[in-house]
C-alpha positions as CSV (number, residue, x, y, z in Angstrom):
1,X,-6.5,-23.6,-15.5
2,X,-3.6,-21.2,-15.3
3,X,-2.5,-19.2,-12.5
4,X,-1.3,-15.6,-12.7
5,X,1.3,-16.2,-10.2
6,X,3.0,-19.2,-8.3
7,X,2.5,-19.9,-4.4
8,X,5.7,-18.9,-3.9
9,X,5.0,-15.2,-5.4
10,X,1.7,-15.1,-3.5
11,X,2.7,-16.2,0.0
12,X,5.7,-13.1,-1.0
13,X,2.7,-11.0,-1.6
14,X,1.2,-11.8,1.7
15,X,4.3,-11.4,3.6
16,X,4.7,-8.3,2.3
17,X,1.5,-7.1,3.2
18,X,1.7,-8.5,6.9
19,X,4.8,-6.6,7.4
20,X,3.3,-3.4,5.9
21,X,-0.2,-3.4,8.3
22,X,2.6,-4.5,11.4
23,X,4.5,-1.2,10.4
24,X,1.5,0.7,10.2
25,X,0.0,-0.6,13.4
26,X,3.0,-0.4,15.3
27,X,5.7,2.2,14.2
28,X,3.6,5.2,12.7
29,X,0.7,4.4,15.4
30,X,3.7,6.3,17.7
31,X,3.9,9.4,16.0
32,X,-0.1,10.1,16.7
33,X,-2.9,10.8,13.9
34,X,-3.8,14.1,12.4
35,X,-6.1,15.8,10.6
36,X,-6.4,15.3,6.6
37,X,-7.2,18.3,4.7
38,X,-8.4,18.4,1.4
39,X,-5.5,19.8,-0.3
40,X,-3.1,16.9,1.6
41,X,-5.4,14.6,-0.1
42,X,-5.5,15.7,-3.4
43,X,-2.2,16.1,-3.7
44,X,-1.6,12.4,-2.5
45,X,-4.0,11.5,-4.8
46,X,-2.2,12.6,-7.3
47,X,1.5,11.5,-6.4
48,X,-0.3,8.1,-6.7
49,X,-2.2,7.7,-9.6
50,X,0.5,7.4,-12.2
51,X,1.6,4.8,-10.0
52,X,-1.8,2.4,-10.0
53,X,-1.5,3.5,-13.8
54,X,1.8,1.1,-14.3
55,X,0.8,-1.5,-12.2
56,X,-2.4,-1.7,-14.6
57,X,-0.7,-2.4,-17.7
């Protein structure tokens, strides 16, 4: 059976996500939540999707 990525690539992946939930956690958990309005959503929405886009091909 074939893999799509090594160990090494996937232990990478789930450093990488580690650190991420860390910074979120720690760091932005400083600068206090706030509101979400539609219109801040949408447009984040958008900024992303081209970017799920390329990491689907």
């Amino acid at each position: 059976m074939e893999s799509i990525g090594s160990p090494l690539m996937w232990s990478l992946f789930a450093a990488f996500v580690l650190v991420a939930l860390l910074v979120d956690f720690f760091a932005m958990s400083k600068q206090g939540a706030h509101r979400v309005s539609t219109r801040e959503a949408a447009i984040w929405s958008l900024c992303a999707a081209p970017s799920f886009r390329c990491i689907s091909v």
